[in-house]
C-alpha positions, 0 to 999 in steps of 0.5 A, a space after each residue: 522557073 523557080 528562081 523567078 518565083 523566088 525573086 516576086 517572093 522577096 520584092 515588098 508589098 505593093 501598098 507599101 510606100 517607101 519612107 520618103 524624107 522631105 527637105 522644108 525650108 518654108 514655114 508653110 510647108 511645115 504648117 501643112 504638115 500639121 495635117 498629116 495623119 502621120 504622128 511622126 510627121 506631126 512631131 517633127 513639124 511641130 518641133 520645127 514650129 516650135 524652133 522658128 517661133 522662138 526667133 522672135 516676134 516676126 516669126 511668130 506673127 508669120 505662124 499667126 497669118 499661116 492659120 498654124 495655131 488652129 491645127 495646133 489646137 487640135 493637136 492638144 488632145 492628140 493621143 501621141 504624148 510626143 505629138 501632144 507635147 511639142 504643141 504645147 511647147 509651141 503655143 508655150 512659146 508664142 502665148 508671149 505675142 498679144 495677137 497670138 494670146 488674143 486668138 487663143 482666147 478666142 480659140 477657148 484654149 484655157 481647157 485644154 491647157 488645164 488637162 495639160 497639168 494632169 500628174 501623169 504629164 511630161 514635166 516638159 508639158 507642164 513646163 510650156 503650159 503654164 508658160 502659156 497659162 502665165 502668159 494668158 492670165 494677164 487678162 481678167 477674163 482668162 483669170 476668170 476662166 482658169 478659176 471657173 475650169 479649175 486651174 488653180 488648184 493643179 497651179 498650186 500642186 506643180 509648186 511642188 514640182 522638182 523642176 525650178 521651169 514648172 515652179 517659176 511658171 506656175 508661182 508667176 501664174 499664181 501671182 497674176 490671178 491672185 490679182 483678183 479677190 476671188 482668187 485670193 480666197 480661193 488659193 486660200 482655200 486650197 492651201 497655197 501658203 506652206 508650198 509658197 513658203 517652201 519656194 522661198 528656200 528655192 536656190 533661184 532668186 526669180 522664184 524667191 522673189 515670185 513667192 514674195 510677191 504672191 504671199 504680199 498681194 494674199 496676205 492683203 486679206 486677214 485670214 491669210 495672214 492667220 494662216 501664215 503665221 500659224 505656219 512660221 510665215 513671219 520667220 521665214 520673213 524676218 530671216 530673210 530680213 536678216 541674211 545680208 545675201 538675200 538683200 535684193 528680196 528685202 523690199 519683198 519681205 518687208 511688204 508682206 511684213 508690211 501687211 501682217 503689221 495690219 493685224 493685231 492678232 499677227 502683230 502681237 505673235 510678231 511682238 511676242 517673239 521679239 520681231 518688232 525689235 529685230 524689224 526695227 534694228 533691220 530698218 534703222 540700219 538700212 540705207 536703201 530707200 526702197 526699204 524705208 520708203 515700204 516700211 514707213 508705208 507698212 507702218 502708215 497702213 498698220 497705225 490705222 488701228 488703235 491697238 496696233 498704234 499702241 504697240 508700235 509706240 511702245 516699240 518706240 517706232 517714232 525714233 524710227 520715223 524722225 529718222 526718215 525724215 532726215 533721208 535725202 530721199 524724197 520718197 522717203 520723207 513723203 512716206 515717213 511724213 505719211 506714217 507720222 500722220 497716221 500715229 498722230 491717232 496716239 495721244 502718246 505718239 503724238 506728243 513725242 513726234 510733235 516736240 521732236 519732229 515739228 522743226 523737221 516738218 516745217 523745214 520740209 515746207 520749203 522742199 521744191 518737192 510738192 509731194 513732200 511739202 504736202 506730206 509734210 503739212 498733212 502731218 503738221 495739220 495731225 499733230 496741230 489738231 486739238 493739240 496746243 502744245 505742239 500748236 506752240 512747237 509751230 509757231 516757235 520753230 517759225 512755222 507761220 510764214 512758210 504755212 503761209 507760202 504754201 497756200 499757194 502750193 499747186 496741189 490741193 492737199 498741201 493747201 487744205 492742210 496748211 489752212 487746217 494747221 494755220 486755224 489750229 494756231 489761230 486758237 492761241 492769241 500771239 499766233 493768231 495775231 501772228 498769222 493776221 498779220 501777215 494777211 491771211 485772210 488776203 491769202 484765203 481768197 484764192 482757195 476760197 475760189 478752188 474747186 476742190 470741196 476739201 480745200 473750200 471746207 478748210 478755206 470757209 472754216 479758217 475764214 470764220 475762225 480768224 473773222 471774229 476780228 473786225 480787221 479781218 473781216 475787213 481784210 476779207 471783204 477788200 479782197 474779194 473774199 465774200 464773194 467767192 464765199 457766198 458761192 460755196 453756199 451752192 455746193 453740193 458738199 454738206 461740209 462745205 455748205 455748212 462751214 460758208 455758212 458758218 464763215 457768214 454768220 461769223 463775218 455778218 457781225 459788222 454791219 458793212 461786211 452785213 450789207 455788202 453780204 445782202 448786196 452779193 445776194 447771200 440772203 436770197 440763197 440762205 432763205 433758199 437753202 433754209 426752205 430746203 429739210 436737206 440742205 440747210 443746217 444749223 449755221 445756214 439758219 444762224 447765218 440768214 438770222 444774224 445776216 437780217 439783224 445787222 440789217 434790220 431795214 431789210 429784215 423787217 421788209 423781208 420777215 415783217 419782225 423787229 424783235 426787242 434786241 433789233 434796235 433800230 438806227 439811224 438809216 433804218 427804212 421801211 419800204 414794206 413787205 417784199 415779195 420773195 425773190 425780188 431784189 431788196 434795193 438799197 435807200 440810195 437805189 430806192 432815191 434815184 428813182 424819184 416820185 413814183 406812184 408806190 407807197 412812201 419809204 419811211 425812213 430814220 435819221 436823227 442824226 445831223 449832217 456835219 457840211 449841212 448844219 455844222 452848229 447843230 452837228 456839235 450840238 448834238 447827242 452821242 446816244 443819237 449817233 446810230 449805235 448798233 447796240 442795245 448797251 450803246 442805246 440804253 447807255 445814252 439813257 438819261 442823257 441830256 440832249 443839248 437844244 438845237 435851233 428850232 429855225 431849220 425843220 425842213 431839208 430840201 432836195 438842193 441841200 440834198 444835192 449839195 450832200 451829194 456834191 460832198 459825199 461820193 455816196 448818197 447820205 439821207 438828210 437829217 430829220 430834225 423834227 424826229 430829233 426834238 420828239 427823242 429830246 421831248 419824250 426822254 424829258 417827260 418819259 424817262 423820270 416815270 419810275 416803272 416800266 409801264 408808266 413808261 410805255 402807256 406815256 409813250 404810246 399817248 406821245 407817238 398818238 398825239 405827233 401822228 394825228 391823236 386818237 381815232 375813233 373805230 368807227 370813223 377809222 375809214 375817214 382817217 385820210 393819212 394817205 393825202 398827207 403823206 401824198 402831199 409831202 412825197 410831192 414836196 420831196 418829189 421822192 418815195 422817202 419820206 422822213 418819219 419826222 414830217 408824217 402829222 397823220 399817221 395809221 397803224 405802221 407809222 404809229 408803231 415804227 415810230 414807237 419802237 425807234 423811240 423805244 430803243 432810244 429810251 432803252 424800252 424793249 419793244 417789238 414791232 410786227 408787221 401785219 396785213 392792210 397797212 397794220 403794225 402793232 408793238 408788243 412788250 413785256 411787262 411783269 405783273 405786281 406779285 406777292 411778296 417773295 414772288 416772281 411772277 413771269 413777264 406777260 406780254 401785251 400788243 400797245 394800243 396807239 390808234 384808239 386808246 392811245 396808252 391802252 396796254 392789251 394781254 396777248 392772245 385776248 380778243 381785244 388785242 385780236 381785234 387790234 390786229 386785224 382791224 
C-alpha cells in the first residue's frame, strides 16, 4: 500500500504535456507556427523564415503567397526581444523583394520599424530595420512617412553606432531620403554633418563613399555648406583628395567640393587656406576622366556667380580648362567646353580662353561627337558675344567654314550657336563677306523651318543681320527663306516674333524682296500682330511700315496715305480703299480680269517700253525711269527731257499682247501723254524760284489737264465718271493710265499732283478721304523777320475750285474741301 501511494506521488501532473520536438521540412508549417503562443516556438520559426528567404527571390515570393508577413508584423510588437528580433531579421531580409516592399507599405510598417531604432535595442535589431528602412525608402511615400513618424532623427543617432552593418544602413538610408528637400532641411536641423563627417574615417570603403554621397546631395543647399565648413568639412575633403589610397572616393570628394565651389562665403574660406591651389595641383595631374569630367562641372556650376568667377580667374583656372580640352575623352571635353562658357561672364577670363582657346574649340567642330560639337559652338557662341577681338581669333583660326558645316548639326543647340557665332563674325567686314560668301543665307533656310523657338530666334536674327546686303537678300529670297520666315511671325515665343520682325523690316528694304513679302501675306499678319497690345513690338510696326513704303500701291490702298518721303514710281496704282482681310491683287492680277463694273484702277507709268517703241526708249530721261528714292528723283530735277514724237499717244490692247508675247511676265504699257505733262510742268514750273510759286503754278496745271476749275455749286453736274467709263471701254479693262483721264475729280487731281510733285523734287502728301475725296498737303515756311526762323506750316492744295488756292490746315475752308 504504500509503495502504491509512493509511485502516484512521483508520475507528473496530468495538465503537463511532454516537450514535443517537430521535424518541418515545408515552409508552411513554419509559417503556421507564427500562430504559436509559445515564444520559443515562435523564435524558432521565425529564424527558419528567416534562413529560407535568404535563399533567394523565389523563397521570398513563396512566404508572400503563404500570407507569412502579416503574422510577422504582428510579432514586431511582441514582448519577447528574441521573438521581436528574429522578425525584424526577416522582414530586413525580404524588404529587398518589390512585391514584398509593396505589401509592407500597404501593412503601414514604417512605425513599427521606427520603434525598432530605440537605444535599448538589440544592435541586431537595429542592423535588419534599417535594412528594411533602406530598402523601403526608395519610395517617395515611405520617404515621406519616415519624415512624418520621426525617423530621421534615431537614422542620424545609429551613425554613431559601433557596428559598421548599423552605420551602413542608416547612412544608405539617409542618403535616399535626403533625395528629398524637406529632408535635406531637416537632417540639417538635426545635426547630421559632424557624424557623416566622423564616418569618412570609417576603415569600409562602402561607408566612406555612402557619407560622400550624402554630404554632395545636402551640400546642394547653401546653409549646409556654412555648416560644413564651420565643422573642417573642406579638410576633411581635400585630404581625401590627397591620399592616393582613397582614389576610388575622389570623384565623391570632388562633387561635394564641387558644391561648396558654389559658394562665395565657402570659396573664400577654401581660398584662404590655399585650397584652391591644392585642388588645382590635384586636378591638372589627375588623368581619370571622371575626375575632370565632375571638377570642370563643379567649376561650370560655381562660375555662375560673378565673385567666384573672380576668384577662379585669379587662381588661373583657365590653364586648367584649355587642358581638358586636349583629353581624348569626350565627356571631358563636353564639360571642360561647358565650363569655358560659363567663365566667359569675366571679362578677363574671356580674353585668356579665347586667344588660347578659340583654335581648340573650332577643331572640336569637326568631332563625329554631336555633344561635343555643340559644347564646343556653346563656347565659341560666349567667347564671340560683344567681343571682337576673339570674333577675329575665329575667323583667323579658319573657324568659318566648319561654323557653317554645323548648321546641319542634328542637335538644335549646336545649330542656335553656331548662327549666334556666324552673326557675331558678321560685325566685322572681311568675315562678314567671308561667311556671305560661302551661302549663309542658303544655310539659313533650314533652320528658318526648325521647331525649336531657340534656333528660329537665332535663325531670324542672322538673317536680319547679314540681310543689310542686297545679294543676301536675294540669296534668301531664291531659297525660299521668306517664306518660312513670315511663319515665325505666329509664334507663341515673344523673342522669336520679334527678331522675324526684325529680319522683315530688314529684308523689305528692296522693292522685290518687299513685294514678294506682300505676296506671302507677311502684311496681312503684321497688321494682325499690331492690332494686338501683347503681341506686337517695336519691329512688328517697323516691319508693316517699311513693308508699305517699298510698296506704296498697296500702302496707299491699305492706309489711305502717301507721305512726302513715299515717292511715287512708275508701276504705281490706286485701285482704292480695300477692305481689311481682303487680298491685295497685284496690276497683272487686277488686268486678266478684264471690264468689270468696278471702279477704274488708275495706274503710273511714264516710262516707255524698249520692243514697243524703241526711238522713244533711247529718247527718253533717266529721272523718269521709276527710281525709288527721294535723292534719285530730285536728282533728275532740272533736267532736260528730250522731246519724243507726239504721233503715238494711245497704247492698244494688241500692243499690249505683243508685250506679253515678249515678256514672261505682264508689263503695263507706257502712258505718254503723262510723259509730256512731266516734260511741260518741269519746263514752266521748276525756273519758279520759291516753293510756293511752285506748288500753286502745279495745282493751276493738274487743274487745267483734268478738266479746269469747277464751281461748288455745280460739283454735282462734273460728269467725270462717263469719261472714265468710256475709256475703261476703249481699253476694254479697269486700268486706266492717268494720262487719258480729261475730266478728273478730287482723287485724280490729287494722284496726279503728287506723281508730278515727286518728279519735280516738291514734298508733298497725298491722303485719301471719303466720297471719292483726295487732298494733297504740303509744307510751306512762312516769310519771317530778319535772324528768324519761323516752323513750316502746312496747307491742304485746293485743285478743284480755286485751282492754286494754298489753304492753313486745320481751318474751315480747308475742312470744308475735305468733306465737300
Amino acid at each position: 500500500m504504500g509503495k502504491k501511494v509512493k509511485k502516484e506521488a512521483e508520475s507528473p501532473p496530468k495538465d503537463v504535456f511532454d516537450p514535443l520536438l517537430i521535424e518541418s521540412k515545408t515552409p508552411a508549417t513554419a509559417v503556421l507556427m507564427l500562430s504559436s503562443p509559445e515564444n520559443e516556438v515562435l523564435a524558432k520559426a521565425c529564424d527558419a523564415l528567416y534562413k529560407f528567404a535568404s535563399k533567394g527571390d523565389e523563397n521570398k515570393l513563396t512566404l508572400l503567397g503563404l500570407g507569412a508577413l502579416e503574422h510577422l508584423y504582428k510579432l514586431l510588437s511582441h514582448e519577447d526581444p528574441i521573438v521581436r528580433r528574429n522578425a525584424v531579421m526577416v522582414f530586413g531580409i525580404m524588404a529587398s523583394n518589390h512585391d514584398v516592399k509593396k505589401l509592407l507599405r500597404e501593412l503601414d510598417i514604417t512605425n513599427s520599424l521606427i520603434s525598432q531604432l530605440a537605444p535599448e535595442e538589440d544592435v541586431v535589431v537595429h542592423e535588419f530595420a534599417t535594412l528594411c528602412l533602406a530598402h523601403m525608402a526608395v519610395e517617395y511615400t515611405t520617404k515621406v512617412k519616415i519624415f512624418e513618424q520621426g525617423g530621421l532623427e534615431p537614422l542620424i543617432r545609429l551613425l554613431g553606432s559601433p557596428d559598421p552593418d548599423v552605420k551602413k544602413n542608416s547612412v544608405e538610408c539617409l542618403y535616399l531620403l535626403v533625395q528629398d528637400f524637406q529632408n535635406r532641411a531637416a537632417v540639417r536641423e538635426l545635426n547630421v554633418i559632424p557624424p557623416l563627417l566622423g564616418l569618412l574615417e570609417s576603415e569600409y570603403p562602402v561607408i566612406q563613399l555612402l557619407a560622400l554621397q550624402t554630404l554632395e546631395v545636402i551640400s546642394k543647399d547653401r546653409e549646409t555648406r556654412i555648416i560644413l565648413g564651420e565643422n573642417k568639412g573642406l579638410d576633411f575633403l581635400l585630404n581625401i583628395l590627397e591620399n592616393n589610397e582613397l582614389s576610388d572616393l575622389h570623384i565623391e570628394a570632388l562633387a561635394v567640393l564641387g558644391n561648396c565651389l558654389e559658394d562665395v562665403h565657402t570659396l573664400q574660406l577654401i581660398q584662404l587656406t590655399g585650397g584652391i591651389k591644392k585642388l588645382l595641383s590635384f586636378l591638372e595631374i589627375s588623368t581619370v576622366p571622371g575626375i575632370q569630367k565632375n571638377a570642370a562641372k563643379a567649376i561650370t556650376k560655381a562660375a555662375f556667380d560673378a565673385e567666384i568667377r573672380k576668384i577662379l580667374h585669379w587662381e588661373e583656372v583657365e590653364k586648367f580648362l584649355l587642358n581638358l580640352l586636349e583629353t581624348n575623352n569626350d565627356e571631358v571635353k563636353v564639360a571642360a567646353s561647358q565650363a569655358i562658357s560659363a567663365m566667359c561672364g569675366n571679362i578677363d577670363s574671356k580674353s585668356v580662353l579665347g586667344l588660347q582657346g578659340i583654335p581648340q574649340l573650332v577643331q572640336l567642330l569637326s568631332s563625329n561627337n554631336e555633344e561635343v560639337k555643340e559644347a564646343a559652338v556653346t563656347a565659341l557662341s560666349n567667347l564671340t558675344t560683344a567681343s571682337p577681338r576673339n570674333a577675329s581669333v575665329v575667323a583667323e583660326a579658319e573657324g568659318i567654314e566648319p561654323l557653317m558645316n554645323t548648321l546641319n548639326a542634328q542637335r538644335d543647340g549646336a545649330v542656335a550657336n553656331a548662327i549666334a557665332v556666324l552673326t557675331n563674325l558678321s560685325l566685322q567686314e572681311p568675315s562678314r563677306v567671308s561667311i556671305q560668301s560661302h551661302g549663309i543665307m542658303r544655310a539659313l533656310a533650314g533652320p528658318l523651318r526648325s521647331t525649336n523657338s531657340q534656333v528660329q530666334s537665332k535663325a531670324a536674327f542672322a538673317v536680319a543681320a547679314f540681310g543689310c546686303d542686297a545679294d543676301a537678300r536675294t540669296e534668301l529670297r531664291n531659297a525660299g527663306g521668306l517664306g518660312p520666315l513670315i511663319e515665325l511671325l505666329h509664334s507663341k515665343n515673344e523673342e522669336v516674333r520679334r527678331n522675324a520682325s526684325w529680319a522683315l523690316m530688314i529684308c523689305a528694304s528692296d522693292e522685290l524682296t518687299a513685294l514678294e513679302l506682300c505676296s506671302l501675306g507677311a502684311l496681312d499678319i503684321l497688321e494682325e500682330i499690331n492690332l494686338s497690345t501683347k503681341r506686337k513690338n517695336k519691329f512688328s510696326e517697323a516691319a508693316l511700315e517699311k513693308l508699305l513704303d517699298n510698296n506704296l500701291s498697296q500702302k496707299y490702298s491699305r492706309m489711305g496715305y502717301l507721305s512726302s518721303s513715299n515717292i511715287i514710281t512708275n508701276g504705281f496704282y490706286d485701285c482704292g480703299q480695300i477692305k481689311h482681310g481682303k487680298k491685295f491683287l497685284s496690276l497683272e492680277e487686277l488686268s486678266k480680269q478684264g471690264l468689270t463694273d468696278r471702279r477704274a484702277i488708275i495706274f503710273i507709268n511714264a516710262k516707255p517700253q524698249e520692243n514697243v517703241v524703241v526711238e522713244k526708249a533711247q529718247d527718253a530721261s533717266p529721272s523718269l525711269s521709276g527710281t525709288s528714292s527721294r535723292e534719285k528723283a530730285r536728282k533728275g530735277k532740272g533736267e532736260k527731257e528730250e522731246e519724243k514724237p507726239k504721233e503715238v499717244i494711245n497704247i492698244t490692247p494688241q500692243v499690249q499682247e505683243e508685250i506679253n508675247v515678249e515678256h514672261s511676265h505682264w508689263l503695263p504699257p507706257p502712258d505718254f501723254i503723262l510723259m509730256d505733262y512731266i516734260k511741260d510742268a518741269s519746263k514752266t514750273i521748276l525756273p519758279l524760284t520759291t516753293t510756293r510759286e511752285q506748288v500753286v503754278a502745279l495745282a493751276q496745271f493738274v487743274a487745267d489737264k483734268m478738266g479746269g476749275p469747277v464751281e461748288i455749286e455745280k460739283l454735282h453736274n462734273f460728269s467725270w465718271e462717263l469719261q472714265i467709263s468710256e475709256i475703261e471701254f476703249e481699253l476694254k479693262c479697269n486700268i486706266v493710265p492717268i494720262g487719258k483721264i480729261k475730266r478728273g475729280t478730287f482723287y485724280h487731281r490729287a494722284l496726279l499732283f503728287k506723281v508730278i510733285a515727286d518728279r519735280m523734287g516738291i514734298g508733298c502728301s497725298l491722303v485719301r478721304g471719303k466720297y471719292n475725296r483726295a487732298w494733297n498737303e504740303v509744307k510751306l515756311v512762312e516769310d519771317s523777320p530778319k535772324g528768324l526762323l519761323l516752323p513750316p506750316q502746312e496747307y491742304v492744295v485746293d485743285l478743284m475750285f480755286e485751282p492754286g488756292c494754298l489753304m492753313k490746315q486745320g481751318t474751315a475752308k480747308a475742312d470744308q474741301y475735305k468733306r465737300i
